[in-house]
PAGU-311200 format. One record per residue (C-alpha): residue in three letters; x, y, z. Coordinates in nm, 4 decimals, decimal comma. Layout:
<atoms>
ala_X_Y_Z
...
</atoms>
This chain:
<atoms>
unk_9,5552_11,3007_12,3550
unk_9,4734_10,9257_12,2408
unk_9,5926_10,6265_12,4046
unk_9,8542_10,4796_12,1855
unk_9,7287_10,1858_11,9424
unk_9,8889_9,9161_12,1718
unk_9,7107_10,0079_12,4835
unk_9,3621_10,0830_12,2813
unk_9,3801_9,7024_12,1606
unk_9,4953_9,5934_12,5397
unk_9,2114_9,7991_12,6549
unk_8,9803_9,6091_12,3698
unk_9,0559_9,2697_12,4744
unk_8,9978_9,3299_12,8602
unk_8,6311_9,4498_12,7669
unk_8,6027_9,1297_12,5444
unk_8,7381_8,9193_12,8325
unk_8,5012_9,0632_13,0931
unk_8,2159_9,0642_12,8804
unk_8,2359_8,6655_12,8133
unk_7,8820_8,5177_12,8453
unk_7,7272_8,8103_12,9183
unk_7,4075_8,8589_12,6523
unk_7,2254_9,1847_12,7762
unk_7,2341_9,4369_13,0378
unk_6,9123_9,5501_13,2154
unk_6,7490_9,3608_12,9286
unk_6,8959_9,5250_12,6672
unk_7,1027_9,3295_12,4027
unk_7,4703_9,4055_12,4730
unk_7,7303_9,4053_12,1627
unk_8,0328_9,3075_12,2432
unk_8,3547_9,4449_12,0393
unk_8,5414_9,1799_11,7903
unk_8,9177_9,1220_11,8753
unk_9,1525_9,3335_11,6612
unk_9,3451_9,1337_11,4043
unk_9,6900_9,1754_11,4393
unk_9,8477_9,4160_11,2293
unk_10,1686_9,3165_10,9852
unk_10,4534_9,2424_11,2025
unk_10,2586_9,2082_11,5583
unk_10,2399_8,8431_11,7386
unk_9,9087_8,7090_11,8048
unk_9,7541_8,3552_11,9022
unk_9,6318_8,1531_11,6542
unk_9,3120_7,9334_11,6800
unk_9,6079_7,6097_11,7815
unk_9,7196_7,7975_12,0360
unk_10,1098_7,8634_11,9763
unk_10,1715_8,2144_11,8688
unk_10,2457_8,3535_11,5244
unk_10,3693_8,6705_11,3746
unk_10,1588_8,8184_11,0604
unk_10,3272_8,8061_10,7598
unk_10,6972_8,6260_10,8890
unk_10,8608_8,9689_10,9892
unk_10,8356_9,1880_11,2658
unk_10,8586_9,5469_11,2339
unk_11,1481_9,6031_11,4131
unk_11,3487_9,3366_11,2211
unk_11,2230_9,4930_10,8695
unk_11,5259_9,6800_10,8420
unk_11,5074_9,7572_10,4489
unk_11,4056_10,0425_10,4194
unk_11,1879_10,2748_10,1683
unk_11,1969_10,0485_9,8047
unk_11,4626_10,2193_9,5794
unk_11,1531_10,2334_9,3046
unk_10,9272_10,4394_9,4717
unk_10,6153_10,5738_9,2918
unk_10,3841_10,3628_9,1310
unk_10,3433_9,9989_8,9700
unk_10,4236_10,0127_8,5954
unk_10,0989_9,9593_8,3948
unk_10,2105_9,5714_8,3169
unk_10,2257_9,5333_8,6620
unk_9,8405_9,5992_8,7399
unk_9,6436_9,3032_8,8001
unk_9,2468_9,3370_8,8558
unk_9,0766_9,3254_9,1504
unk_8,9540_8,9396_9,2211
unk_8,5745_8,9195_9,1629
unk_8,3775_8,6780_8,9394
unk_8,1361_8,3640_8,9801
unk_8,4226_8,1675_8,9511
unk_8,5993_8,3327_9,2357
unk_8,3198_8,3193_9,4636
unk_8,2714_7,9254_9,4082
unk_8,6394_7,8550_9,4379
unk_8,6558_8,0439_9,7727
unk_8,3840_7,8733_9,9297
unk_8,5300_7,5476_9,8710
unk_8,8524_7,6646_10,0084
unk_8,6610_7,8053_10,3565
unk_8,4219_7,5139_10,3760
unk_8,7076_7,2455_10,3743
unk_8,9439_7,4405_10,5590
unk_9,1905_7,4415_10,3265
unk_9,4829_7,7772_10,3314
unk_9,6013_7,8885_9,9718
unk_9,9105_8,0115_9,8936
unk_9,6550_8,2419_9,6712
unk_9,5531_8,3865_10,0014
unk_9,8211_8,3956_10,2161
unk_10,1240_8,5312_9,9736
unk_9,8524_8,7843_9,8360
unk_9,9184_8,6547_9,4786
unk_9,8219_8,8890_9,2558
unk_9,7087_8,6312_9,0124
unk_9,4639_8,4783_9,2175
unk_9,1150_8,6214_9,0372
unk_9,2437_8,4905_8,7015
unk_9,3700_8,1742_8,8544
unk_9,0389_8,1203_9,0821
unk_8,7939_8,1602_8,8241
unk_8,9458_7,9508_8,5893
unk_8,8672_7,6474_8,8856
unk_9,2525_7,6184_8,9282
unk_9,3921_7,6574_9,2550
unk_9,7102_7,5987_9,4654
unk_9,6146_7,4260_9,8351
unk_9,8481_7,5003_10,1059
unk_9,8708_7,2397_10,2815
unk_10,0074_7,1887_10,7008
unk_9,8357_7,5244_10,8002
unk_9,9196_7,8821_10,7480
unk_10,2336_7,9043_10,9642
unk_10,5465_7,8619_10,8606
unk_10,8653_7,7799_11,0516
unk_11,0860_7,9850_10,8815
unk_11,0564_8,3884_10,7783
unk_11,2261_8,4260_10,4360
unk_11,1967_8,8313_10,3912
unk_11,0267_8,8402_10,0923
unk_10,7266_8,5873_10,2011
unk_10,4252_8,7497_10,3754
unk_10,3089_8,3985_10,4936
unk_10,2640_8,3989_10,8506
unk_10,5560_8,2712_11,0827
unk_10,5725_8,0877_11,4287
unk_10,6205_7,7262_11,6171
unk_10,3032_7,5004_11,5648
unk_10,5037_7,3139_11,8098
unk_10,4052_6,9807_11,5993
unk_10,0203_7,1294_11,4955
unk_9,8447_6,8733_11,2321
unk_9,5116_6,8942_11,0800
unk_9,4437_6,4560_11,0740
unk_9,1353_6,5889_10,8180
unk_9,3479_6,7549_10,5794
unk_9,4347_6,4457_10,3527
unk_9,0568_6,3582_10,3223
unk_8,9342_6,7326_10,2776
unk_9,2440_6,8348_10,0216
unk_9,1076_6,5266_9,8170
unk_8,7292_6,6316_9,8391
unk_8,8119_7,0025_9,7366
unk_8,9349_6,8614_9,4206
unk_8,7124_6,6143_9,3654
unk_8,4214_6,8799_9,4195
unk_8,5941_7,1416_9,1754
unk_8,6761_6,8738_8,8953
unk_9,0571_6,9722_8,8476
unk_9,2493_6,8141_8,6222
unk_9,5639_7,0108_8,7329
unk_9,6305_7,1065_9,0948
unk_9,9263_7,2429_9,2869
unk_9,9984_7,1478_9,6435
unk_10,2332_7,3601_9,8201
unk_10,3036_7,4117_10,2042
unk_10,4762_7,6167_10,4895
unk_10,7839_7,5143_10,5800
unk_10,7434_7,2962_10,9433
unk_11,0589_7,2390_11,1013
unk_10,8904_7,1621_11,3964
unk_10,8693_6,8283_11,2400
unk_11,0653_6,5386_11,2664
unk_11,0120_6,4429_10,8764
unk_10,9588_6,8099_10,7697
unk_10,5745_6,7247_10,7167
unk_10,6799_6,4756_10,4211
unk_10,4502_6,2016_10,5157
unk_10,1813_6,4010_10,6129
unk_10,2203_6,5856_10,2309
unk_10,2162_6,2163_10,0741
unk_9,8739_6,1350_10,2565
unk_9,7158_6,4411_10,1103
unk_9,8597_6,3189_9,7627
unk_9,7219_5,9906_9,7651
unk_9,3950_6,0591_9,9239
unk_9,3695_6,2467_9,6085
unk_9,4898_6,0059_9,3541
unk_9,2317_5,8023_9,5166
unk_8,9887_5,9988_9,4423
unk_9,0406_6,1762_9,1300
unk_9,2636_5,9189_8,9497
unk_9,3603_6,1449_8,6588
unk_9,3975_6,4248_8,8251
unk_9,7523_6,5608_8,7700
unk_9,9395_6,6295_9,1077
unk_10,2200_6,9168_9,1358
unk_10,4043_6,9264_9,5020
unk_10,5695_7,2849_9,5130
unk_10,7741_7,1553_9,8425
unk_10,9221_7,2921_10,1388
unk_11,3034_7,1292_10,1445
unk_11,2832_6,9151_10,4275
unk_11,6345_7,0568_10,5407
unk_11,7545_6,8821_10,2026
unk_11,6836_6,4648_10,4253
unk_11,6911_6,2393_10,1473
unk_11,4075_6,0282_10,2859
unk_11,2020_6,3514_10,3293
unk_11,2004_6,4177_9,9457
unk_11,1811_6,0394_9,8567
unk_10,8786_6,0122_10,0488
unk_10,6958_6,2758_9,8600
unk_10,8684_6,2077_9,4783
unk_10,7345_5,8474_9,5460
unk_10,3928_5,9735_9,6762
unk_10,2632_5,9331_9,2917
unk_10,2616_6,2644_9,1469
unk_10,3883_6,3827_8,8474
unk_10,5614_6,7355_8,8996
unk_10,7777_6,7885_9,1955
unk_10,8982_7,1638_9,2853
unk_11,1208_7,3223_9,4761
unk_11,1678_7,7048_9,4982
unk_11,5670_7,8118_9,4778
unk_11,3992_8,1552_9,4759
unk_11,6810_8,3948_9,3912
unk_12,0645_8,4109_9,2856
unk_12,3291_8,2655_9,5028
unk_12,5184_8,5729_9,5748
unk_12,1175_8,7018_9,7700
unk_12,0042_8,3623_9,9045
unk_12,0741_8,5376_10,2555
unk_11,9125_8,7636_10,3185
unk_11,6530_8,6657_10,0973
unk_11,6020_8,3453_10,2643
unk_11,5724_8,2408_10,6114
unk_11,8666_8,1002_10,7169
unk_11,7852_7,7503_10,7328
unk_11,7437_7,7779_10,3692
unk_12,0185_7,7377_10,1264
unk_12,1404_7,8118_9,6735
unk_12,2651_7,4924_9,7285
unk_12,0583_7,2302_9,9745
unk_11,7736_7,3219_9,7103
unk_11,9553_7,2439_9,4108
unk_12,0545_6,9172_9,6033
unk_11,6764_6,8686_9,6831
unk_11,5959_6,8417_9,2959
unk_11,8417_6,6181_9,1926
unk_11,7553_6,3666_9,4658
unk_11,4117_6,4460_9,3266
unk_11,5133_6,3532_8,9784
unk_11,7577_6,0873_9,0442
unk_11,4726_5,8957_9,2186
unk_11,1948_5,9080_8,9894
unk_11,3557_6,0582_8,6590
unk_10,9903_6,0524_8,4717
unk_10,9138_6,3096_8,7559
unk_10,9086_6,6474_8,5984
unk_11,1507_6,8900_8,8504
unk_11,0319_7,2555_8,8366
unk_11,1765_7,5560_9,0188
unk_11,1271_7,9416_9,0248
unk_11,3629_8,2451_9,0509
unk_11,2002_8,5992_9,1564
unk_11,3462_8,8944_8,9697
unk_11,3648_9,2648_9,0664
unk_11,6075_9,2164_9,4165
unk_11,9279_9,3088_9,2863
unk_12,0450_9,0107_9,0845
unk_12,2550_9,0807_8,7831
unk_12,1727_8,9264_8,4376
unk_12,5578_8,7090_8,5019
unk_12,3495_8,5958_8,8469
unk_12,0371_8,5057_8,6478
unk_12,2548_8,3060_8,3802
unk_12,4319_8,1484_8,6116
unk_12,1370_8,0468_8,8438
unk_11,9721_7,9113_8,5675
unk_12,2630_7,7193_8,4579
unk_12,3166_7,5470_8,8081
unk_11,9327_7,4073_8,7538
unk_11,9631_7,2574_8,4181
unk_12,2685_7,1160_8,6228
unk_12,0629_6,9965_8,8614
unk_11,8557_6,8358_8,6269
unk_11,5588_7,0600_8,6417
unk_11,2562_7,0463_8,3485
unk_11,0612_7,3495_8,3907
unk_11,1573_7,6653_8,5310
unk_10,9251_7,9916_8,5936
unk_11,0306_8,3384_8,6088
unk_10,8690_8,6689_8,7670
unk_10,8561_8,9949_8,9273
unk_10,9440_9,0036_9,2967
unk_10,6554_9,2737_9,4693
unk_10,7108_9,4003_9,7823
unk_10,4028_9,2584_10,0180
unk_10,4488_9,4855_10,3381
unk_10,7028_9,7870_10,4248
unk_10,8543_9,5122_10,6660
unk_10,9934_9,3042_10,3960
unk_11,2504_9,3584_10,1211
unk_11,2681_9,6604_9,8822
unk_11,2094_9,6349_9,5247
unk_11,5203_9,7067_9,3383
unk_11,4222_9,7234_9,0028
unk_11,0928_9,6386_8,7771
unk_11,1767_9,3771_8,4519
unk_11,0347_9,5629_8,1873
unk_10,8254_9,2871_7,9928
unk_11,0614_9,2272_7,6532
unk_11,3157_9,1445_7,9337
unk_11,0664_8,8509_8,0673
unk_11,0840_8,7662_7,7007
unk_11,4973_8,7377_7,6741
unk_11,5106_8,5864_7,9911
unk_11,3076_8,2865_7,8525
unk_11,5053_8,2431_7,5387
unk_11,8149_8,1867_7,7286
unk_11,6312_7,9608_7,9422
unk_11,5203_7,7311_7,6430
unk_11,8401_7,7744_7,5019
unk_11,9981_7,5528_7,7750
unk_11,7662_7,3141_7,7732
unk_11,4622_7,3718_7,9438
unk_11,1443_7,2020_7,8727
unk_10,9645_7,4937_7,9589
unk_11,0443_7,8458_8,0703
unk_10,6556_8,0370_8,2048
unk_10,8281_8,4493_8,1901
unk_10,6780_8,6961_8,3012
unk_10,6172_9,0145_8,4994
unk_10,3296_8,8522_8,7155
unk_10,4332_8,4977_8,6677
unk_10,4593_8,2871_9,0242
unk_10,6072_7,9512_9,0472
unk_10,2352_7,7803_9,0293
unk_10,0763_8,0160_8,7616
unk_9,9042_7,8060_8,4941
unk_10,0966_7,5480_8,5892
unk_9,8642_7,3154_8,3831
unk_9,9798_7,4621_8,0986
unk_10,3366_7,4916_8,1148
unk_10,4409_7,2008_7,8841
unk_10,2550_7,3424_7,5938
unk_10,5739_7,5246_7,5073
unk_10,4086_7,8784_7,4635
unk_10,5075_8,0697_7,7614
unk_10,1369_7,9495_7,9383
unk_9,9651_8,1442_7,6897
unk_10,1312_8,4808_7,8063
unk_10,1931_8,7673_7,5612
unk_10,4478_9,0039_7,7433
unk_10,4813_9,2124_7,4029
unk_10,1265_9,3006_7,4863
unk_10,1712_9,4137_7,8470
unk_10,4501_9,6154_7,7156
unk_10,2365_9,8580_7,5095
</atoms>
């Protein structure tokens, strides 16, 4: 009988451990086994030194059971495998500079198209997050105050290198800060307006446990979107959401936004396919026009391990379609619809008032 996984991995590490600086035995080269990575769910130490768990949710807190649509994706949901020149160039900026992507680390399934295009959303403040929302597969722990000083500096020379006229800059959520990571976030905004001038600057923001100064800091930081994520309808913000989240402290977040810099374009996105009713989705998208919000993007919530939430239902592509009507109907500058739509998908191109180019009548066939 085999040892359990557990104990083969324990086992594993010991060998590692007692192997440490040894080259060769009886002059023989001696190869030494790599550590395990962590599988979804399990702690492990990161390179800091504070402890994470992969993908926010432990196994045993999971809880949700087999997805109520089983079987496989819909064709409109397939997206192709990430491979190109493009790609590859984008990638190795990303590694050499030690920059995360939310690309990466929320497995967008976007991230070929998006990559070799030379578009791409940075992740700024590391890789783990604070908080474990349950349908986010970004890692979660306590950096216990963890900053990179570089970031700011290398942020700004990955776009500078890759010419963007356009870039995203989104984070983890740190609690673990006093200021949320707000001035930290400005830094990396102005060491790139310092370097690439007219380079447009999108900050897709954690909430900074709704602190006025937090948000001021960033809206004022000189860039020209600001985002926050309300993410789903009120009635499923918990459990959705980590609890420290809130339906309302974000809509609060982007009208401070607004209210402070009003030529600041407010964005927000709204996941569909977790049980929200077509009333919810009205409604939600009513309370951000409220809120005074400019752009709003709308797609289909996947499933990224069996320890997060269950899929409830796939929006058939025509629906993606109604669902942005109503949205311009109220008043939005821009609705971006769609089944594989995230909140930073062509985000360049989101005030050209065609949907980013998408064509969900063609998915649909």
């Amino acid at each position: 009988m085999s040892a359990p996984r557990s104990a083969s991995r324990a086992w594993t590490r010991a060998c590692v451990r007692y192997n440490d600086g040894v080259s060769d035995l009886k002059g023989k080269p001696l190869v030494v086994a790599a550590p395990a990575r962590p599988g979804s769910g399990e702690k492990y130490l990161t390179p800091q030194g504070f402890t994470a768990i992969r993908n926010g949710i432990k196994r045993a807190a999971g809880g949700a059971g087999a997805a109520v649509v089983a079987g496989r994706l819909p064709p409109w949901l397939k997206a192709r495998a990430p491979s190109g020149a493009g790609f590859a160039r984008v990638r190795g900026l990303v590694r050499e500079h030690r920059l995360a992507t939310v690309c990466e680390e929320a497995k967008c399934p976007n991230i070929g198209e998006c990559w070799n295009a030379g578009t791409a959303t940075l992740m700024l403040m590391g890789s783990v997050c604070t908080r474990a929302c349950r349908f986010c597969s970004v890692d979660t722990g306590n950096p216990h105050g963890w900053l990179d000083p570089e970031e700011p500096e290398n942020a700004a020379r990955t776009v500078e290198l890759m010419k963007l006229r356009y870039v995203v800059l989104t984070s983890v959520d740190r609690d673990d800060l006093a200021d949320g990571g707000a001035a930290h976030y400005a830094a990396c905004v102005r060491a790139i307006k310092r370097r690439s001038p007219h380079t447009a600057v999108e900050a897709l923001t954690p909430d900074f446990q709704g602190v006025r100064a937090d948000v001021e800091t960033v809206v004022d930081s000189g860039i020209e979107v600001f985002a926050q994520n309300v993410e789903t309808v009120r009635r499923l913000t918990h459990p959705v959401r980590d609890p420290r989240a809130g339906y309302e402290q974000t809509l609060e977040v982007l009208e401070i936004a607004k209210r402070r810099r009003p030529e600041v374009l407010t964005k927000s996105s709204l996941m569909l396919g977790l049980g929200e009713s077509d009333a919810e989705i009205d409604e939600t998208l009513a309370d951000l026009r409220t809120a005074g919000v400019d752009i709003v993007t709308l797609g289909q919530y996947l499933r990224p391990t069996v320890n997060h939430l269950p899929v409830r239902r796939f929006v058939r592509p025509e629906e993606f379609d109604r669902y942005r009507e109503r949205s311009l109907a109220l008043g939005f500058l821009e609705c971006v619809s769609g089944p594989l739509v995230r909140s930073s998908y062509r985000a360049e191109r989101a005030l050209q008032r065609n949907n980013a180019g998408l064509d969900n009548r063609r998915l649909a066939t």
